[in-house]
C-alpha beads as a LAMMPS data file, in Angstrom:
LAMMPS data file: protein, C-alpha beads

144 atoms
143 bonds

1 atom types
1 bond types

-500.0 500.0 xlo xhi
-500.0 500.0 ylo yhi
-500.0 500.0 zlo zhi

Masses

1 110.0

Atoms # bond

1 1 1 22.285 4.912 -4.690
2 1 1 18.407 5.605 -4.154
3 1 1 17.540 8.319 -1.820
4 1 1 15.412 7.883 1.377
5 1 1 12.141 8.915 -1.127
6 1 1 12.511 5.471 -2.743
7 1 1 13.632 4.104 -0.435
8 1 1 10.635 4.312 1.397
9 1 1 8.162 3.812 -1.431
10 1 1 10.148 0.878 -1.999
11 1 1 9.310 -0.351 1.563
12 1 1 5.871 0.486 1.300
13 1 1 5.522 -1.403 -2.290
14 1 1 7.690 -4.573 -0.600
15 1 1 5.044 -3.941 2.381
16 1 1 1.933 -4.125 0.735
17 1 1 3.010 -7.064 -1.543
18 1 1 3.807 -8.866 1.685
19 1 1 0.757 -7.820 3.477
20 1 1 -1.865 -8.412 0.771
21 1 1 -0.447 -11.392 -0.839
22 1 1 -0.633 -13.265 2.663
23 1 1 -4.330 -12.122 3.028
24 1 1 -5.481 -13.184 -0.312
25 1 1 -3.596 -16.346 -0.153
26 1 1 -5.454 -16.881 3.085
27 1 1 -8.738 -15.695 2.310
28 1 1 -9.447 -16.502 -1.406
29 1 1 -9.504 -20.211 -1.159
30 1 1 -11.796 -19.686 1.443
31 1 1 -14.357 -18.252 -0.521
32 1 1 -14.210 -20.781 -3.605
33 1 1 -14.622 -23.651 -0.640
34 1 1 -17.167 -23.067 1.906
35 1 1 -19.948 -20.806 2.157
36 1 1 -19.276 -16.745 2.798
37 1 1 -20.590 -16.720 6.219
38 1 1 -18.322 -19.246 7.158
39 1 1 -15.008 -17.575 5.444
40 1 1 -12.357 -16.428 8.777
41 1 1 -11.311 -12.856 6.761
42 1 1 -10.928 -10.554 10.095
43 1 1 -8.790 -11.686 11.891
44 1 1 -6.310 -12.512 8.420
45 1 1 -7.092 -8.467 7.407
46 1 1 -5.913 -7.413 11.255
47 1 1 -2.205 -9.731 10.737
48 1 1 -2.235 -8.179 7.298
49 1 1 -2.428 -4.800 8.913
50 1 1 -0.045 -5.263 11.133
51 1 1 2.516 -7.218 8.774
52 1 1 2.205 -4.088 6.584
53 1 1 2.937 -1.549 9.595
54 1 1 5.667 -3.632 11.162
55 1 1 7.507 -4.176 7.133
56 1 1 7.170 -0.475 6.840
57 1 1 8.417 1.024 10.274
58 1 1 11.284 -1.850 9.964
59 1 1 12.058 -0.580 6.215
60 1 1 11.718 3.058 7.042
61 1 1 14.151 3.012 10.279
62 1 1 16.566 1.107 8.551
63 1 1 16.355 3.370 5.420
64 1 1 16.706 6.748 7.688
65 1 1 20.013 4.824 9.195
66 1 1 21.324 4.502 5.866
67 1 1 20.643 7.281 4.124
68 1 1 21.363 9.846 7.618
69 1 1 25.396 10.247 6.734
70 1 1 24.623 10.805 2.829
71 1 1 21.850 13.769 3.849
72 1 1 24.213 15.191 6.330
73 1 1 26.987 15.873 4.103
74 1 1 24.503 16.559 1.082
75 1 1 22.502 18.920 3.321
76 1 1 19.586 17.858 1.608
77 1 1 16.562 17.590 3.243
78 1 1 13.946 17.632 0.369
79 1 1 14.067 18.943 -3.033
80 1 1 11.570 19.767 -5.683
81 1 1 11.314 16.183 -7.375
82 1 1 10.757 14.502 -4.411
83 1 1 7.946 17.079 -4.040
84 1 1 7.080 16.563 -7.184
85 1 1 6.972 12.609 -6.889
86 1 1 5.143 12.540 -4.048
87 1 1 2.260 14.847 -5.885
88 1 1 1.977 12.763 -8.300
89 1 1 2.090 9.342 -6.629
90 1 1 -0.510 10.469 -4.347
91 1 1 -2.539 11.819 -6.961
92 1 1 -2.652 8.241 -8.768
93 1 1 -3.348 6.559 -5.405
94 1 1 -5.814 9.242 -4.559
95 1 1 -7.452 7.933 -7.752
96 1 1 -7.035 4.438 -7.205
97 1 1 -9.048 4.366 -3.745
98 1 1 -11.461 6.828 -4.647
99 1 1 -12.479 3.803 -7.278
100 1 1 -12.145 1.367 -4.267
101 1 1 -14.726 3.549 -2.545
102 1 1 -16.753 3.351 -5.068
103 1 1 -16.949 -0.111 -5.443
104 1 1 -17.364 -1.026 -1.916
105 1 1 -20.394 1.792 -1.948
106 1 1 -22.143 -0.016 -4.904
107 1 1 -21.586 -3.277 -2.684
108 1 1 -23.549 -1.885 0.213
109 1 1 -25.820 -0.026 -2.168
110 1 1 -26.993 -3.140 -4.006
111 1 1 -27.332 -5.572 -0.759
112 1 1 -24.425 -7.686 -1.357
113 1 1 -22.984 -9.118 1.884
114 1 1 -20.587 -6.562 3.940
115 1 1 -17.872 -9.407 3.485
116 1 1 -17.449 -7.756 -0.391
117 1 1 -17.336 -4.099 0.751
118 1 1 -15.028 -4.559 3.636
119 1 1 -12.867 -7.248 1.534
120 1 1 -13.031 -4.210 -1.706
121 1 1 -12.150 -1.211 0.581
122 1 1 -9.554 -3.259 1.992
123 1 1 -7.759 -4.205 -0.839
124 1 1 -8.061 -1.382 -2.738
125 1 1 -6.528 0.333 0.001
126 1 1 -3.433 -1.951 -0.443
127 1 1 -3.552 -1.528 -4.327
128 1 1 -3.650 2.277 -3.703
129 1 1 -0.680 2.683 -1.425
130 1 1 1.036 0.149 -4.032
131 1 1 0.022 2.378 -6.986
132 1 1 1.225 5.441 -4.679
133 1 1 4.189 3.906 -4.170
134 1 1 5.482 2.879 -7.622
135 1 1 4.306 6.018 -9.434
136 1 1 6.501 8.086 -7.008
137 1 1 9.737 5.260 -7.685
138 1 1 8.896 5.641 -11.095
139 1 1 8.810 9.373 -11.221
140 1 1 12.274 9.946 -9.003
141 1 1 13.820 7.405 -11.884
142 1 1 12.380 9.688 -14.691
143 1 1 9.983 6.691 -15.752
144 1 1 7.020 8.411 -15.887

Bonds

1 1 1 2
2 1 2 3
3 1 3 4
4 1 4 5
5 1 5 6
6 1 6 7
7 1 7 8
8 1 8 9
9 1 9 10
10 1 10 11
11 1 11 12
12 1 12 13
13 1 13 14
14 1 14 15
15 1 15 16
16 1 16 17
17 1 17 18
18 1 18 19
19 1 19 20
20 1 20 21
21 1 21 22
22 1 22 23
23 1 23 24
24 1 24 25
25 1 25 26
26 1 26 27
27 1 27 28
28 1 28 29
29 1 29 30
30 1 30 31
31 1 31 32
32 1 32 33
33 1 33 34
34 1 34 35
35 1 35 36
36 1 36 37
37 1 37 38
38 1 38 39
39 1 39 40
40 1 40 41
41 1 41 42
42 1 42 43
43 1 43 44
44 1 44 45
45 1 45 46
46 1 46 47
47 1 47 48
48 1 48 49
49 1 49 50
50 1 50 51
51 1 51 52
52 1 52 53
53 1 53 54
54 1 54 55
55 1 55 56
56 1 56 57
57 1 57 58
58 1 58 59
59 1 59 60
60 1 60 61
61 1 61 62
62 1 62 63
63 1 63 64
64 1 64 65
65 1 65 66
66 1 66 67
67 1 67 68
68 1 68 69
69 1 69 70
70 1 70 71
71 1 71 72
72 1 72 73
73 1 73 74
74 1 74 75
75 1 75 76
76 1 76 77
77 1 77 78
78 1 78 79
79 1 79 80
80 1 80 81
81 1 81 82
82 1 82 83
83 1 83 84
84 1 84 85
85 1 85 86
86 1 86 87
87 1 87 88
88 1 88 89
89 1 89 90
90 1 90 91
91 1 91 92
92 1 92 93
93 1 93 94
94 1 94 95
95 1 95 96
96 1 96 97
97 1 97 98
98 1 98 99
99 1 99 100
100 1 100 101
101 1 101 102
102 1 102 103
103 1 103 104
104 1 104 105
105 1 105 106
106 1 106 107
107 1 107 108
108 1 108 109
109 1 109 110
110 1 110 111
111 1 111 112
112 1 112 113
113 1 113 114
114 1 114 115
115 1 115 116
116 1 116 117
117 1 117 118
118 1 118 119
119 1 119 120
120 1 120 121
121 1 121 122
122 1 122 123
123 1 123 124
124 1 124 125
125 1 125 126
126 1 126 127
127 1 127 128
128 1 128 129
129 1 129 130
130 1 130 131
131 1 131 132
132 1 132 133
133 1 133 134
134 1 134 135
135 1 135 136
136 1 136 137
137 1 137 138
138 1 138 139
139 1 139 140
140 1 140 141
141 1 141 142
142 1 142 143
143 1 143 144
């Protein structure tokens, strides 16, 4: 049975899928179909936002419910994979929105319209947490 570690990168990877995929499936046909200053994107990356936050608190309660018995009679509050999980999970996300930065910077750097640097921070945000998230699963299963 997965501990409350993957549990909750699980919830954050099932999160951001949710969250993301709804944006881009709102916002990319947009762009191939009427001119950029017309494309709605804010208000679709504010429901995004709050799909994501709302998926994750729901996923993380319910995971802390679950798992509360199992860590009570383990007496295991934290242990040095999980530490080790989450340093390397953030590391890779770390890495992942550092290049999102860096995009979105060239964006605004070379005059293209904020719509690309908001739209490239924003989803390599998601992408990051994602990347976060499934390193650290992959780690506590001995993947990686």
């Amino acid at each position: 049975m997965p501990g409350f570690l993957e549990k909750m990168n699980r919830a954050v990877a099932i999160g951001t899928i949710l969250a993301l995929g709804w944006y881009l499936i709102r916002v990319v046909p947009q762009v191939f179909s009427r001119p950029l200053d017309e494309v709605t994107w804010k208000v679709e990356m504010v429901i995004a936002v709050v799909v994501f936050v709302a998926t994750l608190i729901a996923d993380i309660v319910r995971a802390a419910i679950s798992n509360r018995k199992e860590l009570g009679e383990a007496d295991v509050v934290d242990d040095g994979r999980d530490h080790a999980a989450e340093q390397r999970g953030d590391a890779w996300g770390g890495h992942a929105m550092h290049a999102a930065a860096f995009v979105a910077l060239m964006l605004l750097v070379l005059d293209f319209d904020p719509f690309w640097a908001a739209n490239s921070l924003f989803v390599g945000a998601m992408l990051a947490g994602l990347v976060s998230a499934l390193v650290k699963m992959l780690t506590l299963r001995g993947s990686v």
